[in-house]
C-alpha positions in Angstrom: 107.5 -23.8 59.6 103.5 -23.2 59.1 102.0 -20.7 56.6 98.6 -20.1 58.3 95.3 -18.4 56.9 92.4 -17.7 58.3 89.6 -14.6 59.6 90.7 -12.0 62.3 87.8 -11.0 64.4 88.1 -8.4 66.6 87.6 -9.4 70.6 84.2 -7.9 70.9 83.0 -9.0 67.5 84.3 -12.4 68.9 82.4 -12.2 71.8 79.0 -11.4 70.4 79.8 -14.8 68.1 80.4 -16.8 71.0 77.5 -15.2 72.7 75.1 -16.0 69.8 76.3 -19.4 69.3 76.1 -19.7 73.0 79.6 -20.6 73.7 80.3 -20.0 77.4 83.8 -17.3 77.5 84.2 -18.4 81.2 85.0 -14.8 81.7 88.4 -15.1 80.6 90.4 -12.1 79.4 90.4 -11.3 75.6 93.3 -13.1 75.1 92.6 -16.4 76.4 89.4 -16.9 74.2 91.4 -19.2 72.2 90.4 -22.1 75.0 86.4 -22.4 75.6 86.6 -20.9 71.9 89.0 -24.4 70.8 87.0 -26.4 73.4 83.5 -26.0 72.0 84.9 -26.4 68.2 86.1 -29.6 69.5 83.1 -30.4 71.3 81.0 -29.5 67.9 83.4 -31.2 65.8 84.6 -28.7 63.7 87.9 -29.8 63.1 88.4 -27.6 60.0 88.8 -24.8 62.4 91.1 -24.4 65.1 91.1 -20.7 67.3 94.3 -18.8 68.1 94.1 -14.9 69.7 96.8 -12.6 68.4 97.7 -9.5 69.7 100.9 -7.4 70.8 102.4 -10.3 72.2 102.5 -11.8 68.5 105.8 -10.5 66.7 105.0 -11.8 63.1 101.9 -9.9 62.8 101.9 -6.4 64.4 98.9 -5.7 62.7 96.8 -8.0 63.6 94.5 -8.2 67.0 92.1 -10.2 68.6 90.5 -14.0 67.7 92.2 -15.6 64.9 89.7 -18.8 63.3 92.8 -20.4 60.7 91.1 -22.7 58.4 94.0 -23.2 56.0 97.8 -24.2 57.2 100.8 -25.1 55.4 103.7 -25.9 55.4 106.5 -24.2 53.5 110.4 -23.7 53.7 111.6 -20.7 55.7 113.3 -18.8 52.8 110.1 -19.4 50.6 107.5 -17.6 53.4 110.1 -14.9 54.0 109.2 -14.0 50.5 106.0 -13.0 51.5 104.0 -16.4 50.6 100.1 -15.5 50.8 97.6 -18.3 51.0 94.5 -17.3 49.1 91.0 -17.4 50.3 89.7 -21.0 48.9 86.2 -22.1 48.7 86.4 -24.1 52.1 88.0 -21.2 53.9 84.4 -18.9 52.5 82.5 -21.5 53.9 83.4 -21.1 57.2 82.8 -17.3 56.6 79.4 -18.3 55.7 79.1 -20.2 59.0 80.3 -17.4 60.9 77.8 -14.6 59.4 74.7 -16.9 59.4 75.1 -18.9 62.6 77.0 -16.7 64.5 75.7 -13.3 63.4 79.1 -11.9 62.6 78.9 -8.9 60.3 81.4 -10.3 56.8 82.6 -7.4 56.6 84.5 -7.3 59.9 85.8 -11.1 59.5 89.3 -10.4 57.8 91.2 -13.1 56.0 95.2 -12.6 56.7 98.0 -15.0 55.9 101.3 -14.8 57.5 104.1 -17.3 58.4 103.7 -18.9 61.7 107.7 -18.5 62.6 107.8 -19.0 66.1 105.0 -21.5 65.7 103.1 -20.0 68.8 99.6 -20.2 66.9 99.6 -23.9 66.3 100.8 -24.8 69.8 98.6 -26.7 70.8 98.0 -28.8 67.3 96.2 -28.1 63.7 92.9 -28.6 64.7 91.1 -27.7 68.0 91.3 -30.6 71.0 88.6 -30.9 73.9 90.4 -28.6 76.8 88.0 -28.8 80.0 88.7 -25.4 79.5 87.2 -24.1 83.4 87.5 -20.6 83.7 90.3 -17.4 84.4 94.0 -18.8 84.1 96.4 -18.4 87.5 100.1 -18.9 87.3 101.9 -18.9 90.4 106.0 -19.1 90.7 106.3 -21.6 93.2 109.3 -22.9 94.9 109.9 -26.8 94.4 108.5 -28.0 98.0 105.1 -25.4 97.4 104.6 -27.3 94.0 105.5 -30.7 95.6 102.7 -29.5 98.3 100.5 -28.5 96.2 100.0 -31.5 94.1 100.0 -33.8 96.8 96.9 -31.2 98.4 94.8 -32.8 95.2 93.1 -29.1 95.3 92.7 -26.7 92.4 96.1 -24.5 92.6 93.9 -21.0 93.4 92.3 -23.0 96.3 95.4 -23.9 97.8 97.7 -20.8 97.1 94.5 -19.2 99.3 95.3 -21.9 101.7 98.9 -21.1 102.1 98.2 -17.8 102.4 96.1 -17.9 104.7 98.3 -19.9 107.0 100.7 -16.9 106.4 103.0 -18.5 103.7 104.1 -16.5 101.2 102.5 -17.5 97.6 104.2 -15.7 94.5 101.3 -14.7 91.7 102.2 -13.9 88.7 99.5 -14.2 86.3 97.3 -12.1 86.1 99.2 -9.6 88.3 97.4 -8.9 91.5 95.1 -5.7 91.4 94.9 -5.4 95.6 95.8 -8.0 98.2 92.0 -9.1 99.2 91.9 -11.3 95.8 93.7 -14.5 95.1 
């Protein structure tokens, strides 16, 4: 298990970062700013940053939401972080603050350092430091049965483009991400 540290930034404060740094959000909901945020880190080469967005679906940390920047991980036996391990704010970590407040504008007061045991190791899914995504725009996740997924890769199309293809030849396509607001939008 992961002892992570970093800055909580609220979603709008977030978004006024990325929009002054001019990091493209793909209009993605607030929670998936984790990927153009991850993807332009990478692209920049800050690998002493990697992105994470926490919220209600994040058990460990019920207090926390919105875009988490860790800067400091590590690793520590279960019984020791139960204990309520805190990694302190080191002079790296205050550098990236810096960063954030002159480059991206971000008001220090609103960037909060927090600490907190990664225990189901959801923040650092996809690796300690951020990775070049592709990152295009609003995730879709369809349940498909096993011949519609079979169908749909061999249809070499995005997987919106051809769940609007089924449907319009009347098959039934099963959304379920984000849930559908009215039937006239894939």
């Amino acid at each position: 298990m992961r002892q992570v540290a970093g800055y909580l930034i609220s979603y709008p404060d977030a978004r006024a970062i990325m929009a002054k740094l001019q990091i493209p959000d793909k209009e993605v909901d607030d929670i998936m700013l984790e990927h153009p945020l991850n993807d332009w880190l990478a692209r920049k080469k800050r690998y002493n940053i990697v992105c994470a967005t926490v919220g209600h679906i994040y058990s460990s940390y019920k207090d926390a939401e919105g875009v988490f920047l860790i800067t400091h991980i590590r690793d520590v036996r279960r019984r020791k972080s139960r204990n309520g391990e805190t990694l302190a704010e080191r002079d790296k970590d205050k550098y990236v603050k810096t960063w954030l407040v002159q480059e991206g504008g971000a008001d220090g007061d609103s960037l909060r350092w927090i600490s907190f045991p990664d225990a189901d190791e959801h923040l650092l899914i996809s690796g300690v430091r951020p990775e070049r995504n592709n990152f295009h725009g609003r995730w879709v996740d369809y349940d498909l049965t096993h011949d519609q997924v079979l169908r749909s890769m061999r249809a070499k199309m995005t997987m919106v483009k051809w769940a609007m293809e089924a449907e319009a030849r009347g098959e039934a396509v099963k959304r379920i991400w984000p849930p559908r607001e009215d039937s006239s939008h894939p």
